[in-house]
N, CA and C of each residue as an Amber inpcrd file, in Angstrom:
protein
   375
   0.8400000  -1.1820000   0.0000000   0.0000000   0.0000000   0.0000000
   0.8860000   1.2460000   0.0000000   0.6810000   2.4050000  -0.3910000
   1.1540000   3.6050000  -0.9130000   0.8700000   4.7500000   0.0830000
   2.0500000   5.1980000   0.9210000   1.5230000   6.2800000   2.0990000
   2.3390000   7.3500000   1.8180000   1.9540000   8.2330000   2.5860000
   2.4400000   9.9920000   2.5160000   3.9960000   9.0650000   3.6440000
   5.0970000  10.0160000   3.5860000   6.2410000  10.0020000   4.1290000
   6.3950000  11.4530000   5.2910000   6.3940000  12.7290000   4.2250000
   6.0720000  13.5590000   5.2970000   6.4300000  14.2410000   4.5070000
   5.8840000  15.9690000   4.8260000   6.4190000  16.9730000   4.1650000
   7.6700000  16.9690000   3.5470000   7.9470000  17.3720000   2.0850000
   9.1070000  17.5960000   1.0630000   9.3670000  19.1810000   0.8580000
   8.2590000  20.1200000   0.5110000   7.8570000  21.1620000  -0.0170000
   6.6140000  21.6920000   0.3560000   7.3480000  23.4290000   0.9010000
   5.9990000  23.7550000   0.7300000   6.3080000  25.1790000  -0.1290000
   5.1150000  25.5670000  -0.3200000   4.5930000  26.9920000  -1.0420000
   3.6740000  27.9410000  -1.0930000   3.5390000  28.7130000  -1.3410000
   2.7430000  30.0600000  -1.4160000   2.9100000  31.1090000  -2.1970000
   1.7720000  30.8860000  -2.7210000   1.4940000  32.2420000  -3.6570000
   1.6060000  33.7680000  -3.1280000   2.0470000  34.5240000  -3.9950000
   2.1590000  36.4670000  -3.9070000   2.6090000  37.2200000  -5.1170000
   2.0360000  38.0550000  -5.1530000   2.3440000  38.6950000  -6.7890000
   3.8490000  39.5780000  -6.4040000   4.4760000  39.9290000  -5.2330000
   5.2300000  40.5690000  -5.7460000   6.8460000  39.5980000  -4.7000000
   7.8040000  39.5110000  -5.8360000   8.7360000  38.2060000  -5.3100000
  10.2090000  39.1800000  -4.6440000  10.4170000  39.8050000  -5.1540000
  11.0720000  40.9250000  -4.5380000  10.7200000  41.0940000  -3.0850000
   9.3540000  40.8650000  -2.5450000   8.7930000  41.5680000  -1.2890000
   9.4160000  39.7420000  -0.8880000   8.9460000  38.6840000  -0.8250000
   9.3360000  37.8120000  -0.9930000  10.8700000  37.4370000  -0.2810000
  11.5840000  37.8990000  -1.2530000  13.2180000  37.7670000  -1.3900000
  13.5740000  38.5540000   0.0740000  13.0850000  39.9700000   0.2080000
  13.4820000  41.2350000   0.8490000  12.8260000  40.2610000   2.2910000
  11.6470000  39.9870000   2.5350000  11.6040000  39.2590000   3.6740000
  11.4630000  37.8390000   4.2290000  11.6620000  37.4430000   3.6040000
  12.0680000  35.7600000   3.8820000  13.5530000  36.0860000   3.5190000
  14.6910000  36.1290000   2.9510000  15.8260000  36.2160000   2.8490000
  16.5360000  36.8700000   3.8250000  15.9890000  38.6500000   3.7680000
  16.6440000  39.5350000   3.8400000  16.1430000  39.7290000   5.6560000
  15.0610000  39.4250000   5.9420000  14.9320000  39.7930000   7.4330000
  14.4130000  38.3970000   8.0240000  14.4860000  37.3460000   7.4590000
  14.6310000  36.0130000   8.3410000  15.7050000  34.9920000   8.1530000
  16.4710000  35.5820000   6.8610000  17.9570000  34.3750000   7.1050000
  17.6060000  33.7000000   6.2040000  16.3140000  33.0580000   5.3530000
  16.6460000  31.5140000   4.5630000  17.2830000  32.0120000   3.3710000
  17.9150000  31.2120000   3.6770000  18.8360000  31.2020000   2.2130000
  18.1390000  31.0660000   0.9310000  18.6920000  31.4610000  -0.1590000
  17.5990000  31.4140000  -1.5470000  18.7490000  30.4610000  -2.3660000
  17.7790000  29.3840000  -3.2480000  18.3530000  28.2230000  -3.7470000
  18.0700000  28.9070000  -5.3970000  18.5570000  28.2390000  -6.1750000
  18.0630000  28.7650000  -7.7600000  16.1960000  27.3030000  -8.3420000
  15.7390000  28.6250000  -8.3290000  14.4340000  28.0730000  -8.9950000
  14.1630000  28.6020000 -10.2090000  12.9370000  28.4960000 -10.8260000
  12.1490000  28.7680000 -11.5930000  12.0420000  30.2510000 -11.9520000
  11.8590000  31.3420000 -13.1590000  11.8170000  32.5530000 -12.8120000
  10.4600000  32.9920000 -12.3430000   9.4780000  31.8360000 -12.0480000
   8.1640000  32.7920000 -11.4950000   8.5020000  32.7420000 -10.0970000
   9.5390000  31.9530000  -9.4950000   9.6430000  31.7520000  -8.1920000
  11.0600000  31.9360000  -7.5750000  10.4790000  32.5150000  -6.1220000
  12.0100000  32.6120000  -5.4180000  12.1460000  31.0630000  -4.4030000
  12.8320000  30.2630000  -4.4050000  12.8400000  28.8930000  -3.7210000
  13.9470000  29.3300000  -2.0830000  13.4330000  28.8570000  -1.4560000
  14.4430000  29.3930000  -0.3070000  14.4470000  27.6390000   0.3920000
  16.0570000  27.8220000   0.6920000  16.6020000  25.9670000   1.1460000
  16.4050000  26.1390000   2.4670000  15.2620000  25.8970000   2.9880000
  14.7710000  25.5210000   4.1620000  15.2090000  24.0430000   4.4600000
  14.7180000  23.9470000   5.6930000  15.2460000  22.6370000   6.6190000
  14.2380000  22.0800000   7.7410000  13.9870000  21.1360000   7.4530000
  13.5110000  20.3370000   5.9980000  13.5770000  19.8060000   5.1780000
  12.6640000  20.7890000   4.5700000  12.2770000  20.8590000   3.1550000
  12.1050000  22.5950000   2.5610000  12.5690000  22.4040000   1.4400000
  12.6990000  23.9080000   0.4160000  11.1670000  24.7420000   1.0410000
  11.0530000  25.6820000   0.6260000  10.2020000  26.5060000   0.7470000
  10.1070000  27.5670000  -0.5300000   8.8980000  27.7320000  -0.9220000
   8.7680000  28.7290000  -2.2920000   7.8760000  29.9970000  -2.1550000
   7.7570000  31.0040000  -2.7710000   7.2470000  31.9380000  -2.6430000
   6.9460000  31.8520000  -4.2110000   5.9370000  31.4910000  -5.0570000
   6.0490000  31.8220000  -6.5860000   4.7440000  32.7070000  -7.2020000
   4.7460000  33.0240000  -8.0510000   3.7540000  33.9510000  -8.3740000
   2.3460000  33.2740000  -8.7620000   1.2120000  34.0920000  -8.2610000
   0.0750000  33.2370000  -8.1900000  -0.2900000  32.5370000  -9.6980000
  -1.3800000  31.3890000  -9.4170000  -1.2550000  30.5490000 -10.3470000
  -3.3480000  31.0660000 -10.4070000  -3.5940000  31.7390000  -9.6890000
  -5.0250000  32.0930000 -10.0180000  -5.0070000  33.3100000  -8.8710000
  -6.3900000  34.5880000  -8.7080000  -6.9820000  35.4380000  -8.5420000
  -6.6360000  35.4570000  -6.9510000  -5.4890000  36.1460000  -6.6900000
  -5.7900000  35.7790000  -4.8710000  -6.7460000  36.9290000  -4.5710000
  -6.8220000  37.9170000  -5.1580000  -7.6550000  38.8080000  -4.5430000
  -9.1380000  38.8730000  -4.3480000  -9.6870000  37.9020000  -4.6840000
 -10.8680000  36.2400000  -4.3140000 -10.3280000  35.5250000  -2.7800000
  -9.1920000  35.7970000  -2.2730000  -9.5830000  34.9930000  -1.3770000
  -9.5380000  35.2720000   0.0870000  -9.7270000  34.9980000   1.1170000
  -9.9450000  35.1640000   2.2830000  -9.2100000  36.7560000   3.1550000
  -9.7330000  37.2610000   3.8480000  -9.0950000  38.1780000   4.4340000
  -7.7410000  37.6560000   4.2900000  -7.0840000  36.9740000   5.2510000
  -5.7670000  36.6470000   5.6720000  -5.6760000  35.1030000   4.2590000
  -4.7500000  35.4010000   3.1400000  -4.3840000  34.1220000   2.3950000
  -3.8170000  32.8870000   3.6340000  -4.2040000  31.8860000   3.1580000
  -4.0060000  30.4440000   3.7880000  -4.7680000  30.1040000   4.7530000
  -5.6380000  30.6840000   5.3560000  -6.4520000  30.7260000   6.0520000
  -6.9140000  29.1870000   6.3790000  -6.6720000  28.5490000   7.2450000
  -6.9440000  27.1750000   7.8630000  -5.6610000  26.2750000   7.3060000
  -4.5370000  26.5530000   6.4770000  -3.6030000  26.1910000   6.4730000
  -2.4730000  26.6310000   7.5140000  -1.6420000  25.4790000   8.1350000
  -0.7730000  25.7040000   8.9050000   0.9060000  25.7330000   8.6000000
   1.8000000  27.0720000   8.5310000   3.1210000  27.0470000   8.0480000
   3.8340000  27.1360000   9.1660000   4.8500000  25.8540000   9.7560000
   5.9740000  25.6960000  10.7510000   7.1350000  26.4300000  10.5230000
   8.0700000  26.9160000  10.4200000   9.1410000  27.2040000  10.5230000
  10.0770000  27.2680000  11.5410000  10.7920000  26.3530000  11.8040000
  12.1470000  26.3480000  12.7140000  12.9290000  27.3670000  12.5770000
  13.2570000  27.8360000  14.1200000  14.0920000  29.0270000  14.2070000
  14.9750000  28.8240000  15.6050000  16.7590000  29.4040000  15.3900000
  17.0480000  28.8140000  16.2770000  16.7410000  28.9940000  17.5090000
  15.7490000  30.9640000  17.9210000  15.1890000  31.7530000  18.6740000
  13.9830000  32.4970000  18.6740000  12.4860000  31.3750000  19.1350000
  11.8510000  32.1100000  18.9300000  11.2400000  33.4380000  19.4720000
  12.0780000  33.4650000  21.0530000  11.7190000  34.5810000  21.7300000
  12.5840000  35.8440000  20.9780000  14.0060000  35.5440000  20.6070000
  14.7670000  36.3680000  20.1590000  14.0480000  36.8930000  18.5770000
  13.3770000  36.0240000  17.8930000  12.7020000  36.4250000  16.7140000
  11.7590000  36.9680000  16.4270000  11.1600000  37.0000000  17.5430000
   9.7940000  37.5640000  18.1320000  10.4360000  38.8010000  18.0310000
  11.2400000  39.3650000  18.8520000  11.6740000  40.8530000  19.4290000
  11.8910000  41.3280000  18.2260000  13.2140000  40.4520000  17.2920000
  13.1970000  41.6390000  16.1990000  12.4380000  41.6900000  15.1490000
  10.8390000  41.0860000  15.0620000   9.7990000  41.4280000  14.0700000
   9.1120000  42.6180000  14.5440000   8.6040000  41.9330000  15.7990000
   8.0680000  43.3200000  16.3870000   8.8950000  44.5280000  16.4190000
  10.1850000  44.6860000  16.9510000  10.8510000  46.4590000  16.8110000
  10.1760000  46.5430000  15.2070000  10.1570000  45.5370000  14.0000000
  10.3740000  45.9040000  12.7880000   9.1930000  46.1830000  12.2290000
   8.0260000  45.9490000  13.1280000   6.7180000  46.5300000  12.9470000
   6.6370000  45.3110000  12.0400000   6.6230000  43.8890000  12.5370000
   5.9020000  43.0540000  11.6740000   4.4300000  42.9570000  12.0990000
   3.4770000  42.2350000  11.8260000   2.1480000  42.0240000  12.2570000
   2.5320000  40.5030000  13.3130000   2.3360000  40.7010000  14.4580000
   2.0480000  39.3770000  15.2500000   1.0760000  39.0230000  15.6940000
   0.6960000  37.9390000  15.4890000  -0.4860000  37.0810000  15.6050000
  -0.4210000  36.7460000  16.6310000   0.3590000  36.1900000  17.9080000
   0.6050000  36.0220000  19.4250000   1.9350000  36.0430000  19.6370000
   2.1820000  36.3420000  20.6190000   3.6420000  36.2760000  21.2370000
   4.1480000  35.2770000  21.6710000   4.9350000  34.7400000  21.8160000
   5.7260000  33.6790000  22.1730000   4.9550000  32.8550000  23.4850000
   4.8900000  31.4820000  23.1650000   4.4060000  30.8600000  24.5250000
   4.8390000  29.1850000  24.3040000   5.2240000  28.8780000  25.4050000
   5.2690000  27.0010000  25.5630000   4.2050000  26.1340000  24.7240000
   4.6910000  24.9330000  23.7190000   3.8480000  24.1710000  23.4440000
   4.4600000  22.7030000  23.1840000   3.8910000  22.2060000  22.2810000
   4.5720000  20.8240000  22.1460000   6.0650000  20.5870000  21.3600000
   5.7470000  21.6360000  20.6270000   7.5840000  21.4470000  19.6710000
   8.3360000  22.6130000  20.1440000   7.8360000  23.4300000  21.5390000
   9.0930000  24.3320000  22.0720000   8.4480000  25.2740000  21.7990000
   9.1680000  26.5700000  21.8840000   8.6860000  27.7600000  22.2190000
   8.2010000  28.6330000  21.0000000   6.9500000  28.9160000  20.6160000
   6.3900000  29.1370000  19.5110000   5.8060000  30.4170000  19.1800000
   5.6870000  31.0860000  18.4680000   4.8600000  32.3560000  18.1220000
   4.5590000  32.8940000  16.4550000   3.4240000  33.2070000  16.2560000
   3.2560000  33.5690000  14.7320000   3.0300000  35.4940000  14.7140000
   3.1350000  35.1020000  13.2770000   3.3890000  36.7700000  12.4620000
   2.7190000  36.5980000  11.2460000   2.4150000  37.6860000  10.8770000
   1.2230000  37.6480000   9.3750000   2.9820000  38.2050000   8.8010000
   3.2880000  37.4030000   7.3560000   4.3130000  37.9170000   6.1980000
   3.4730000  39.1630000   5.5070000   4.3160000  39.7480000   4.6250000
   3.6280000  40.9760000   3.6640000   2.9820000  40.6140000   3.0700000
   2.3980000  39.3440000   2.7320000   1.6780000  39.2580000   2.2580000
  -0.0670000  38.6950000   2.6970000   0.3560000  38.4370000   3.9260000
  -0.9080000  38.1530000   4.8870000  -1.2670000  36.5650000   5.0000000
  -0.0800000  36.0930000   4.7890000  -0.1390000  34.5350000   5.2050000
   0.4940000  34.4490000   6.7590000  -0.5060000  33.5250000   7.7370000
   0.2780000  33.5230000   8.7700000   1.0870000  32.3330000   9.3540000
   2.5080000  32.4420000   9.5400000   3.5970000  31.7700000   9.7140000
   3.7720000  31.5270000  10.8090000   3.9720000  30.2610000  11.9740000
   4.5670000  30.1000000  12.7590000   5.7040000  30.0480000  12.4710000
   6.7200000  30.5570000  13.7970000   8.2760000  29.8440000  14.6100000
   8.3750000  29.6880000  15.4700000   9.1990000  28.3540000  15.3160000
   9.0910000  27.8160000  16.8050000  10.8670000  27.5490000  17.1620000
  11.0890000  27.0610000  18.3950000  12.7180000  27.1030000  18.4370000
  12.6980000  25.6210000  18.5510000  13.6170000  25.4160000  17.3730000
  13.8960000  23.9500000  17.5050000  14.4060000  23.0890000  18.3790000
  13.9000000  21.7660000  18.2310000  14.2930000  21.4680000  19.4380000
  14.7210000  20.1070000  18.7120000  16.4430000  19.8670000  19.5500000
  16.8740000  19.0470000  19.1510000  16.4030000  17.3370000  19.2590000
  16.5730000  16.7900000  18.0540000  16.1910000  15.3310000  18.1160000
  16.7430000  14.2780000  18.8630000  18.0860000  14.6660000  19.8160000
  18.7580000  13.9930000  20.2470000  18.7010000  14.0690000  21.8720000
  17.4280000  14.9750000  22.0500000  16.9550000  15.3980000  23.5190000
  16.1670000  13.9910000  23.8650000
């Protein structure tokens, strides 16, 4: 029989990839891998992560895009990452608090998808 393994890739749509690059790169660290030219690919860990240009009408969809979808991101500090979104006037969705994979908190991106980070926690604990 034929089963899922576990997340490989994920993605999300936004019309502008520059905004993209400038904050997933430029004010969270992931590195950018070479993709596609509709897309900026960033080598997450994991698995890659994409930002590519929409493939239909987002402005059809929900207040906040992804809305009942959930995005993880490992970070090595999430209290420390917390501090410098907020000085940077990001949008936070809650502040940092205890849960099952460690210390966690989300932020709406520029584009109004909302992202958890959490601080990783090693596998060898």
């Amino acid at each position: 029989m034929a089963s899922l393994i576990g997340i490989d890739f994920v993605g999300i749509q936004a019309d502008d990839l520059e905004a993209a690059k400038d904050f997933y790169h430029g004010k969270l660290g992931l590195p950018i891998i070479k993709g596609p030219p509709d897309a900026v690919v960033f080598d997450g860990k994991p698995a890659p992560f994409a930002v590519r240009k929409p493939l239909s009408d987002l402005s059809a969809a929900n207040e906040y895009l992804g809305a009942g979808v959930a995005l993880w991101f490992a970070c090595d500090d999430a209290d420390a990452l917390h501090a410098e979104l907020a000085r940077d006037q990001v949008a936070i969705v809650f502040p940092p608090k205890d849960g099952p994979f460690g210390r966690y908190f989300a932020f709406r991106d520029p584009f109004g998808y909302t992202i958890t980070a959490h601080t990783a926690i090693s596998q060898d604990s």
